[in-house]
C-alpha positions as CSV (number, residue, x, y, z in Angstrom):
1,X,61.0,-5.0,-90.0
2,X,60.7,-8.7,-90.6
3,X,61.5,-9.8,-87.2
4,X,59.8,-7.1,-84.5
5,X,58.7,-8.3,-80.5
6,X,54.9,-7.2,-80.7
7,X,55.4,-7.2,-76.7
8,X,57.7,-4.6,-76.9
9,X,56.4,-1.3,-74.8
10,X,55.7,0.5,-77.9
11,X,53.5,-1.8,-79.1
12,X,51.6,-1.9,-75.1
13,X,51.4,1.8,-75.4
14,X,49.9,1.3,-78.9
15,X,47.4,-1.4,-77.1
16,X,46.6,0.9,-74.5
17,X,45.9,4.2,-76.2
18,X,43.7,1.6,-78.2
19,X,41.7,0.8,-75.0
20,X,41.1,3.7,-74.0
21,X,39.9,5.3,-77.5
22,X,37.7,2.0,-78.1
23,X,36.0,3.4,-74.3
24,X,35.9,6.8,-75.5
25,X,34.0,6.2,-78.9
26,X,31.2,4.1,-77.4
27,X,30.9,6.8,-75.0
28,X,30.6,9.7,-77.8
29,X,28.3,8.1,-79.9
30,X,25.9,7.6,-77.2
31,X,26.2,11.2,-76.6
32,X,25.3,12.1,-80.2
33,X,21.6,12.5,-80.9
34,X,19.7,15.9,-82.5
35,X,20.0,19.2,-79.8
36,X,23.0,17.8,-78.5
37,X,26.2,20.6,-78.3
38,X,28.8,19.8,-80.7
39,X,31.6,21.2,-77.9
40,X,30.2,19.2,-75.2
41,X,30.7,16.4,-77.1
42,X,34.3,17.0,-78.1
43,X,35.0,17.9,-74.1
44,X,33.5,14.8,-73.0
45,X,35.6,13.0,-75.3
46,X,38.8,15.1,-74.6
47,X,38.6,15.0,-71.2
48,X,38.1,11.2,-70.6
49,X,40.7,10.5,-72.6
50,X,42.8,12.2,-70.2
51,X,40.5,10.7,-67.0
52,X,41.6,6.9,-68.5
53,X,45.9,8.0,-69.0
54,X,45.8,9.4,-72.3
55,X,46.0,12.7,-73.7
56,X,44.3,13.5,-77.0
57,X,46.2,12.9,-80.1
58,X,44.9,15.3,-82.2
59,X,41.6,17.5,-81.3
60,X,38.1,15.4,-81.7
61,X,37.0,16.0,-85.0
62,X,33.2,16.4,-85.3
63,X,32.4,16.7,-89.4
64,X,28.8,17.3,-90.2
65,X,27.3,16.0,-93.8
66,X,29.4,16.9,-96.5
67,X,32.7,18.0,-94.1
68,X,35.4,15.2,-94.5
69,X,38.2,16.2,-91.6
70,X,39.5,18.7,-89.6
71,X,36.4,20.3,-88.1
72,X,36.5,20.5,-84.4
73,X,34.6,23.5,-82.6
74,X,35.4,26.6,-81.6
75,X,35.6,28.0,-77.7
76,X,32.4,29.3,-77.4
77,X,30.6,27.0,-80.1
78,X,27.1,26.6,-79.7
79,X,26.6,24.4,-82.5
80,X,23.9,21.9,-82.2
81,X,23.6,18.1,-83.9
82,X,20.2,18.2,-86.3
83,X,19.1,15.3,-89.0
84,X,22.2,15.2,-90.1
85,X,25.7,12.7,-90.6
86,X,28.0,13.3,-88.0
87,X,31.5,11.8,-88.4
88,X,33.8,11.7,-85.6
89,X,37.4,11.1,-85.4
90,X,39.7,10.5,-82.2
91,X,43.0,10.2,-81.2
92,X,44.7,9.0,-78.4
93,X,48.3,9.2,-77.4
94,X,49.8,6.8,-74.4
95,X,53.6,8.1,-74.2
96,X,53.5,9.7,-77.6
97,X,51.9,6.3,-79.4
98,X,49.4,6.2,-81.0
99,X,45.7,4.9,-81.7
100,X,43.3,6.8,-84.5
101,X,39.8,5.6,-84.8
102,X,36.7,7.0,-86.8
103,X,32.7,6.4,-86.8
104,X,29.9,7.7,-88.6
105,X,26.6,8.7,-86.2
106,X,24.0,9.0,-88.5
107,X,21.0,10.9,-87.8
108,X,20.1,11.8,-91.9
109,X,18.4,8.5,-92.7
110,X,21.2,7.2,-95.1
111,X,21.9,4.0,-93.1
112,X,23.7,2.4,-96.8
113,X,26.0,4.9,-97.2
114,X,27.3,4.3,-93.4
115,X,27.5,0.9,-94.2
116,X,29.4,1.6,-97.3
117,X,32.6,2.5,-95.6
118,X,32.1,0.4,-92.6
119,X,31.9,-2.8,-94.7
120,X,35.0,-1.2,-96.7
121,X,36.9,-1.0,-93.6
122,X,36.3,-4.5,-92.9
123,X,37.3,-5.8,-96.5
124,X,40.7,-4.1,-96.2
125,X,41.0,-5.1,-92.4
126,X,40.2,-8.7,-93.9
127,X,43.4,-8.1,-96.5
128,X,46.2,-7.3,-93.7
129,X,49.7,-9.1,-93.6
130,X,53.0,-9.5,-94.0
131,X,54.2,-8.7,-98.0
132,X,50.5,-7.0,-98.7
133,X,50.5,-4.2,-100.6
134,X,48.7,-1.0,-100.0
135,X,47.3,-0.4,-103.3
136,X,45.4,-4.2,-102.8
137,X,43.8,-2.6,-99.6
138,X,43.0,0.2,-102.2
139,X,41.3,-1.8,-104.2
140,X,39.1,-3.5,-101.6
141,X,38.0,-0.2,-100.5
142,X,37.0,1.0,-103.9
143,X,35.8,-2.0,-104.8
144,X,33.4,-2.0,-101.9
145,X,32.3,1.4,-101.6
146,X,31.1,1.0,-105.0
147,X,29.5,-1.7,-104.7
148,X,27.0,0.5,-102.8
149,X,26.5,2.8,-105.9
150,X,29.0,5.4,-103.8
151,X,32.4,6.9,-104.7
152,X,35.3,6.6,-102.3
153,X,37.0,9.8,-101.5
154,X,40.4,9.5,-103.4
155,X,42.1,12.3,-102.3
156,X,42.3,11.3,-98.2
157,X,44.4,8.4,-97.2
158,X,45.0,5.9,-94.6
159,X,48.1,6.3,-92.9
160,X,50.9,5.1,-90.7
161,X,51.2,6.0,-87.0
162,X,54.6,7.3,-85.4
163,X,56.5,8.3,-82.2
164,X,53.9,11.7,-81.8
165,X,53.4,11.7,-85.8
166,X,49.8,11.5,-86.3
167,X,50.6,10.8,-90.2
168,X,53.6,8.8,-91.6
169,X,54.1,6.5,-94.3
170,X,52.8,4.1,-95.7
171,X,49.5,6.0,-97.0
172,X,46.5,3.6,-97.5
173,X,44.6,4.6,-100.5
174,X,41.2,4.6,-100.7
175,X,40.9,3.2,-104.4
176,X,43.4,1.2,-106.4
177,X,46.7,2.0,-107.1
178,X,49.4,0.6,-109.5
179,X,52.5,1.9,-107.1
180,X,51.8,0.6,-103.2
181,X,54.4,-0.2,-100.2
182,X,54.7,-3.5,-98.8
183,X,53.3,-4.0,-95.5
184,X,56.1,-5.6,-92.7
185,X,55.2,-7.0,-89.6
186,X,55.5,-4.5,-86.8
187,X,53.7,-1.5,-88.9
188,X,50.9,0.2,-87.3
189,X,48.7,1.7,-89.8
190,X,44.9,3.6,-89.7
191,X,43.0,2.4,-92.3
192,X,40.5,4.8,-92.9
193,X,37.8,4.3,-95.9
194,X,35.7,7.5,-96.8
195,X,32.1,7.3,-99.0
196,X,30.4,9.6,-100.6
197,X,27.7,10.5,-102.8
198,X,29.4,13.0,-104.4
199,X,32.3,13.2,-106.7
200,X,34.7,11.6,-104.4
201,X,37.6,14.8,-104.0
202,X,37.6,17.0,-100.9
203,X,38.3,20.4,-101.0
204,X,39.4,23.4,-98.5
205,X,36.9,25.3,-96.9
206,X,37.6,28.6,-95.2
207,X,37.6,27.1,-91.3
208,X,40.5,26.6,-89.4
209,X,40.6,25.6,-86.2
210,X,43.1,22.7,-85.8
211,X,46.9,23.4,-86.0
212,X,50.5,21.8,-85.3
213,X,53.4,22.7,-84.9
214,X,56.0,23.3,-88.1
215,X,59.0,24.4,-87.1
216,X,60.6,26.0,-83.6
217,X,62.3,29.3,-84.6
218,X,62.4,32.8,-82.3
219,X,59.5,34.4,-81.7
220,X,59.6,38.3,-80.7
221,X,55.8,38.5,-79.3
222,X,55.1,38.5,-75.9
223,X,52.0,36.5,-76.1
224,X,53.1,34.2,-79.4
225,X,56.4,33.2,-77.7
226,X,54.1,32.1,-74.3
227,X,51.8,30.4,-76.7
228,X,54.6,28.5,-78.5
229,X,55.7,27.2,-75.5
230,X,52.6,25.5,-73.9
231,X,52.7,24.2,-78.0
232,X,56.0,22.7,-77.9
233,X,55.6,21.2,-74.1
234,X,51.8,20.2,-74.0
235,X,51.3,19.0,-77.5
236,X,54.9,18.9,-79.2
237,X,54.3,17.6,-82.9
238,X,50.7,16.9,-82.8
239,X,47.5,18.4,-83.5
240,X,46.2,21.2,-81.2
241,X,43.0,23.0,-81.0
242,X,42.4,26.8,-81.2
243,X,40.3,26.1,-77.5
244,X,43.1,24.0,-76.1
245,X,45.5,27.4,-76.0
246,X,46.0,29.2,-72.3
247,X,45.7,32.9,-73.8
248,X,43.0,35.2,-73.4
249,X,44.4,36.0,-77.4
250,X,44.8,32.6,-78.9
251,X,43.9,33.3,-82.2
252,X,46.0,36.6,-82.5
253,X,48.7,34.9,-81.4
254,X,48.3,32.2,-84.0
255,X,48.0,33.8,-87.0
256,X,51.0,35.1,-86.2
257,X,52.6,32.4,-85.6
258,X,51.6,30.7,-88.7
259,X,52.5,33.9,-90.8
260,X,56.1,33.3,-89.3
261,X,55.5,29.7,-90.5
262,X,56.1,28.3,-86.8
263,X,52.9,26.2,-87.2
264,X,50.8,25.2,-89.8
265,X,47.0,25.1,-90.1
266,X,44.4,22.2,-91.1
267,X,41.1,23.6,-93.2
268,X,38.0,21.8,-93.1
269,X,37.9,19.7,-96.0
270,X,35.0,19.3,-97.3
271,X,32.5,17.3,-100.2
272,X,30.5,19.8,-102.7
273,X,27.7,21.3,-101.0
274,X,24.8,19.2,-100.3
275,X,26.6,16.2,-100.7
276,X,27.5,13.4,-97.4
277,X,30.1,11.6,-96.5
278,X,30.5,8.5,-93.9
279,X,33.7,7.4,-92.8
280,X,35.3,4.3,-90.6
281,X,38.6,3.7,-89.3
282,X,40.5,1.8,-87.0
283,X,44.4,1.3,-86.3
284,X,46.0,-2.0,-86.6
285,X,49.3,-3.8,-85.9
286,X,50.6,-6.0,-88.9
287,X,51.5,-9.4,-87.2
288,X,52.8,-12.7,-88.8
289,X,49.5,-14.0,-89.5
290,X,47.7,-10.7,-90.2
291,X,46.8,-7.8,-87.9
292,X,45.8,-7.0,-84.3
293,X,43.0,-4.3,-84.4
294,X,44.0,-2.0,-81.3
295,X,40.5,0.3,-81.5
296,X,38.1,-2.3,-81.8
């Protein structure tokens, strides 16, 4: 992709689901302090999304201490924010491109370990161009983070962004590699650094309550077959959450769908117990002289 017009629509849709998530993110942190509702939050974000021409690209994810990705709430959640590390994650889709973007609100008292992937962010940020290999962005990021006296979390990736794919290739490691991929003007990739002060490898918890689709196939059930549909029309490849389904039996309907292997579910991953974790991320275009940051 050596020679790509950056003013093609793609890349405007790119820019503009950019915009709006860059709006969006100010507007959730603000909203994050101790008693606040975890739901409300996600709502608020959701729904402006949607209020500025987007849609969601994936449900907000609101990961508390030692949670890494994939926790959203529940319909009904009365979850509250306490002295805690609250990392949230949003997507926006213009057209079925994309923009990802991640911040850490941190109400614990561990301003360092915020900073730690922040700066890490920035050092990798500072790395993108044409012919640079991922690992090298890897290495900035580990490099960084431990700097800090914290681990990166190996086993979660940057990653590219696709035409309603949430996660394509290239992956961006978050320590160094020997084996990387050469960036090429044109890519658009999330860079997403993760520090902890635990081990530095995530693990699956029991929760689930994000899901995408995996495959369309026949569906006998009443109520799973009216479920797929408002899947593959409303949300089509990307991320959904359990509260974003129109059925009074949502999470009947998918378990079973999942046990046909029609969609597939994302646990909570999750840090050791007692542990935190801070992440940062934006999404960036790779341009001749380096990149455009499109969340910023």
């Amino acid at each position: 992709m050596s020679e790509v017009d950056l003013e093609a629509e793609q890349y405007e849709k790119h820019r503009e689901a950019g915009e709006i998530l860059a709006t969006v993110r100010a507007e959730a942190v603000e909203r994050v302090e101790v008693g606040a509702s975890h739901l409300e939050v996600a709502e608020h974000v959701e729904d402006r999304i949607r209020e500025l021409g987007g849609q969601p690209a994936f449900p907000v994810n609101v990961s508390i201490d030692e949670e890494a990705a994939h926790a959203t709430p529940s319909a009904g959640d009365d979850s509250t924010f306490g002295e805690e590390m609250i990392n949230l994650d949003i997507g926006v889709a213009v057209d079925g491109w994309l923009a990802d973007s991640a911040i850490t609100v941190d109400l614990s008292g561990n301003e360092d370990l915020v900073e730690a992937s922040a700066e890490a962010l920035e050092a990798a940020i500072d790395l993108v161009e044409p012919g640079v290999q991922t690992g090298e962005l890897g290495a900035a990021i580990e490099e960084t983070i431990d700097g800090y006296g914290y681990n990166p979390v190996v086993n979660l990736t940057g990653h590219g962004l696709g035409h309603w794919e949430q996660h394509t290739e290239p992956n961006i490691p978050n320590r160094a590699v020997s084996q990387g991929v050469e960036l090429s003007v044109g890519d658009v990739v999330a860079i997403e650094p993760f520090a902890t002060d635990g081990a530095g490898k995530v693990s699956e918890g029991n929760e689930e309550e994000i899901f995408a689709l995996e495959q369309e196939r026949s569906v006998r059930n009443r109520q799973a077959r009216q479920v797929l549909e408002q899947i593959t029309e409303q949300f089509r490849t990307l991320p959904f959450a359990t509260r974003w389904v129109d059925s009074s039996r949502a999470e009947m309907a998918l378990r079973r769908l999942k046990r046909q292997d029609v969609i597939h579910g994302y646990p909570v991953l999750k840090e050791e117990e007692g542990k935190l974790v801070s992440q940062k991320e934006h999404t960036v275009i790779v341009t001749e002289d380096g990149c455009e940051v499109t969340t910023r």
